[in-house]
C-alpha positions in Angstrom: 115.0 68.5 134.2 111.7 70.5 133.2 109.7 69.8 131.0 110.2 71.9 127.8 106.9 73.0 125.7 106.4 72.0 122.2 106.4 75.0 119.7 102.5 74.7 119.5 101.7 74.7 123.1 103.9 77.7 123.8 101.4 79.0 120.5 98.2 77.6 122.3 99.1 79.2 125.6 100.1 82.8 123.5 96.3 82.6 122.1 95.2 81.6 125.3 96.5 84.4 126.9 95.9 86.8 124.3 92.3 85.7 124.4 92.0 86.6 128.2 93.7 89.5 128.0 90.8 90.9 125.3 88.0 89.4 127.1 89.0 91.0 130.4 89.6 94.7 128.4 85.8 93.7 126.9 84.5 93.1 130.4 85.8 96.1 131.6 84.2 98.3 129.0 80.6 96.3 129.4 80.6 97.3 133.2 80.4 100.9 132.0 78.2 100.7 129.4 76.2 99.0 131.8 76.7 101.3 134.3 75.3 104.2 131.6 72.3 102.3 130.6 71.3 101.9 134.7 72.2 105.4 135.3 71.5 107.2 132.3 69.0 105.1 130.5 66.9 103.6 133.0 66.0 106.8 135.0 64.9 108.6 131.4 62.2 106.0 130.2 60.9 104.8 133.8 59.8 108.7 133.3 58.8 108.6 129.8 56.3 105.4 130.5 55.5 107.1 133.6 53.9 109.8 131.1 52.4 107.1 128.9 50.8 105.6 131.5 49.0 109.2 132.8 51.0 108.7 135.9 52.6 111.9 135.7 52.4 114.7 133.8 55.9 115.6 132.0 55.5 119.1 129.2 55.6 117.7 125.8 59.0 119.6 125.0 60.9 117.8 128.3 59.2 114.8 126.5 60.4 115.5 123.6 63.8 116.3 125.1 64.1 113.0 126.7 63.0 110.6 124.1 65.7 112.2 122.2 68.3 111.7 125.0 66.9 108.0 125.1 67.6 107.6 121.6 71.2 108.8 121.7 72.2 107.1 124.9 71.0 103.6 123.4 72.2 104.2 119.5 75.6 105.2 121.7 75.8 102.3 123.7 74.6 99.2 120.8 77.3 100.8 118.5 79.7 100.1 121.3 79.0 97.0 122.2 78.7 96.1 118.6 82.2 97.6 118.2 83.5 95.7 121.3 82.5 92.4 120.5 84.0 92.8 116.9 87.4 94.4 117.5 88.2 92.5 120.5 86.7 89.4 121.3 86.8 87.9 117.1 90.7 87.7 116.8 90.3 87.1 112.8 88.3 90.4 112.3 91.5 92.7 112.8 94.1 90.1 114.7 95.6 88.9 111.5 95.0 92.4 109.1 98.6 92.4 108.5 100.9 94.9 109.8 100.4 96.9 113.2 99.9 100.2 111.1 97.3 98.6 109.1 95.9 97.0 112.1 95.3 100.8 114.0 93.7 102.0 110.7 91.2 99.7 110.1 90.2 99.4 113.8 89.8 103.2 113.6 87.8 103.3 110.1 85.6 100.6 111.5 84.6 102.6 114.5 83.8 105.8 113.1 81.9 103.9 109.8 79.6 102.1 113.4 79.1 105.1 114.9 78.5 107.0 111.4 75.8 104.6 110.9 74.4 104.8 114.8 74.3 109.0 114.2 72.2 107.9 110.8 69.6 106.0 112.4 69.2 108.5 115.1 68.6 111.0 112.4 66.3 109.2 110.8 64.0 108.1 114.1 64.1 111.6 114.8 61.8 112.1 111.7 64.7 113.9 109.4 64.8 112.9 105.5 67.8 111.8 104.0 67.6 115.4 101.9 67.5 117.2 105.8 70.4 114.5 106.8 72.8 115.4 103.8 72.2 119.1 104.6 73.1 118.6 107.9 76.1 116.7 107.7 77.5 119.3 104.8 76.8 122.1 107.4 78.7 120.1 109.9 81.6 119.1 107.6 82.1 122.5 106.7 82.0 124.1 110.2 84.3 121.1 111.4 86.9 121.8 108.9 87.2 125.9 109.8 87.1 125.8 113.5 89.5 122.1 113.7 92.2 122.6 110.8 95.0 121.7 113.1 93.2 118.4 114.0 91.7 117.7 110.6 95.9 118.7 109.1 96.9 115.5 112.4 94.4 113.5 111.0 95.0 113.8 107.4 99.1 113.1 108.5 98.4 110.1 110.5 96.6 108.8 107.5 99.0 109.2 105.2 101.7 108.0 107.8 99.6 104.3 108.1 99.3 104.0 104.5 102.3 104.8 102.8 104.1 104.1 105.2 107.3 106.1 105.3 108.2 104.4 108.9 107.1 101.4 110.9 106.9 101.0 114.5 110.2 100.2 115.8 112.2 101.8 112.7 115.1 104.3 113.7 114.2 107.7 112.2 115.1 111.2 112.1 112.6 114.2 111.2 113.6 117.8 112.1 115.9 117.9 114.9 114.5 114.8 116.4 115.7 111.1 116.2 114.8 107.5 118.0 112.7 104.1 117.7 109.2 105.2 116.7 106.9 103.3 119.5 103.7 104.3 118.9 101.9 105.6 116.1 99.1 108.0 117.5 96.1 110.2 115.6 97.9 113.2 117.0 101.5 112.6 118.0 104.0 109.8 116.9 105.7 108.4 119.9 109.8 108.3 119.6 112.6 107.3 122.0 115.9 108.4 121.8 117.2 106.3 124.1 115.5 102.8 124.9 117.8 101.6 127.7 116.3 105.2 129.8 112.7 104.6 131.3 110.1 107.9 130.3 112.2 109.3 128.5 110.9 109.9 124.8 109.5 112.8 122.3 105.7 113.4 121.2 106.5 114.3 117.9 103.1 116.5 116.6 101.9 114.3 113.3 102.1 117.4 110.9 105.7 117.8 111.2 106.1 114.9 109.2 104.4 116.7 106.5 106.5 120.0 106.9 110.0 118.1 107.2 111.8 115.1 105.4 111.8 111.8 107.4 115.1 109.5 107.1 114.4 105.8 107.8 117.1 104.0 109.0 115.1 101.0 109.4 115.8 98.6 112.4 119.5 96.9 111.4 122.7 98.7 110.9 123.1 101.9 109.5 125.8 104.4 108.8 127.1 106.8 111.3 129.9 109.3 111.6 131.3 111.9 113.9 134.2 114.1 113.0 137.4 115.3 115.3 138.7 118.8 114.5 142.6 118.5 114.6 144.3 121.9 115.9 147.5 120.6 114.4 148.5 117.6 112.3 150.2 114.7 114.2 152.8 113.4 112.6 152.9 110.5 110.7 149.2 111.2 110.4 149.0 108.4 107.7 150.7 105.4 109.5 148.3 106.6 112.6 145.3 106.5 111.2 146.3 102.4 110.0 146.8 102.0 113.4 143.4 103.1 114.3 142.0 101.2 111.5 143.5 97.9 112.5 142.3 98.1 116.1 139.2 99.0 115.2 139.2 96.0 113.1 140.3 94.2 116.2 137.1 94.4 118.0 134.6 94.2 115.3 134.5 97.7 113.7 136.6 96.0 110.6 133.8 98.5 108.5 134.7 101.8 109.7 136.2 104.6 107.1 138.8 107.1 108.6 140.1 110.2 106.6 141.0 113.7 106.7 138.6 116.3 105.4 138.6 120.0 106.0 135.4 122.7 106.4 135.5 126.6 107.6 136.0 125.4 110.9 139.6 123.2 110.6 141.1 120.1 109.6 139.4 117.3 110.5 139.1 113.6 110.8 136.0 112.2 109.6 134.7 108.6 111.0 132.0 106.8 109.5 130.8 103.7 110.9 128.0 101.6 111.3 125.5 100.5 113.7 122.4 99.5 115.0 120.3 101.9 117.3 121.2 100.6 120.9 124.4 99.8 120.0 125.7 103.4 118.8 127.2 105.3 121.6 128.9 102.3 122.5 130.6 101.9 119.1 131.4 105.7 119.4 132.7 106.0 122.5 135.2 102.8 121.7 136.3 104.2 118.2 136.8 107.7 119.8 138.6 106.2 122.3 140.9 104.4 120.0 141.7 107.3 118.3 142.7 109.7 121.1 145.1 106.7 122.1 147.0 106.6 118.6 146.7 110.2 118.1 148.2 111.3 121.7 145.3 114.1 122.0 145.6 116.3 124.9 143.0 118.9 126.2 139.8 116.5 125.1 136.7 116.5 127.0 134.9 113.6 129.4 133.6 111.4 127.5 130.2 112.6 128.6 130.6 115.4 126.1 131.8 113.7 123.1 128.3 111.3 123.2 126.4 114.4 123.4 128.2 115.7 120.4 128.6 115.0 116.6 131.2 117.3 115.9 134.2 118.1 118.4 137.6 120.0 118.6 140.4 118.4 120.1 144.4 119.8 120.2 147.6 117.8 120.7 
């Protein structure tokens, strides 16, 4: 018999892991920056003491030029690192900040405050007052906001999508013509899949249609469903059939489901409602649909292909 793990090993291992798994992604990112400072850095002020030292001559605006690039490149990298050592390798920082939504915000409002502040500094060594500085950034602000509306209109979405929160990743929604499990929550796009059992397949659904269209939530348990059959002609003894088709639905768990007749420009019709979870949908459909062509005798119907792809269908005796 193996030996089973208590609760809190299988937790120690988890963190264990989880651990690994952020110092490796750190390690990764270090070997670049490191790579940067050798390649980029290095180079750059070997020449600028070069100059110091009256070993070469270098033209005082390529001087210039390059102290300036030296600046950059370093405030660049120490943000960073400062940012890697934070976000990934002190689990309490951000690990524990509550829901995953909350998580991506914060870890995105900390970097850009760590790089607003490296941008400052790099401002100020570079002799500018804070007068110049506000200036500066009011100039860029506004230029920003007139040539990037689209991005700045995403942004402004995705922020109002992570803190009010109409959806949560792994809720069932629909927005627009679109429907699935929301999988990722992105700056630009909100990740959706239809159809979780299928590998690739899902929608990029642009963040500012959720501002332009209403967003249903169906959550991640059971929710209601219905479909509707167009009836060419009435069967008869519609009534007793449609008990018939209650009671077997009953008989393999759909005990829930709501059958009556209703009637639109287009027919009769017999209107199902039901409910579900997300994976288990087209199941449910395709048994209750095939229940009811069995007590209704239906003739002419379509594979069953067809009726999953479709809400509303028109079947004759």
């Amino acid at each position: 018999m193996p030996d089973k793990k208590s609760p809190r090993t299988t937790q120690a291992d988890e963190a264990l892991n989880k651990y690994k798994d952020k110092a490796r992604t750190f390690s990764k990112d270090f070997s670049k920056l490191i790579i940067l400072f050798i390649l980029g850095v290095l180079p750059l002020e070997t020449v600028i003491i070069a100059n110091n030292q009256e070993l070469i001559t270098v033209p005082g605006l390529v001087l210039a030029f390059l102290e300036t690039t030296v600046l950059l490149l370093m405030a660049f990298i120490m943000a960073t690192v400062l940012i890697k050592l934070t976000v990934y390798l002190i689990p309490d920082s951000f690990g524990n900040a509550g829901e995953q939504e909350e998580k991506i915000l914060l870890s995105k409002m900390y970097m850009a405050f760590i790089y607003s502040v490296a941008a400052l500094v790099v401002f100020w060594q570079l002799g500018l007052s804070l007068q110049n500085i506000a200036i500066f950034l009011g100039l860029l602000t506004t230029g920003f906001a007139f040539a990037l509306r689209d991005i700045l209109l995403s942004y402004f979405a995705w922020f109002i999508l992570l803190t009010k929160k109409p959806f949560k990743i792994g809720d069932y929604i629909e927005v627009g013509e679109e429907e699935g499990i929301v999988k990722h929550v992105g700056l630009f796009y909100v990740v959706v899949d239809p159809y979780p059992h299928v590998y690739s397949d899902f929608y990029k659904i642009p963040n500012k249609t959720f501002l332009e269209n209403s967003i249903r939530n169906h959550g991640r348990g059971r929710f209601k469903l219905s479909f509707d059959l167009y009836l060419e002609e009435i069967p008869a003894y519609l009534d007793e059939r449609i008990e018939k088709i209650r009671e077997k639905a009953g008989s393999i768990g759909h005990g829930d489901a709501l059958f009556h007749l209703g009637s639109d420009q287009d027919g009769v019709k017999l209107i199902t409602e039901y409910k579900s979870t997300f994976e288990a949908r087209d199941r449910i459909r395709h048994q209750l649909i095939s229940i009811i062509l069995e007590e209704l005798g239906l003739t002419g119907a379509p594979d069953i292909a067809g009726i999953h792809e479709n809400k509303a269908v028109s079947y004759s005796i």
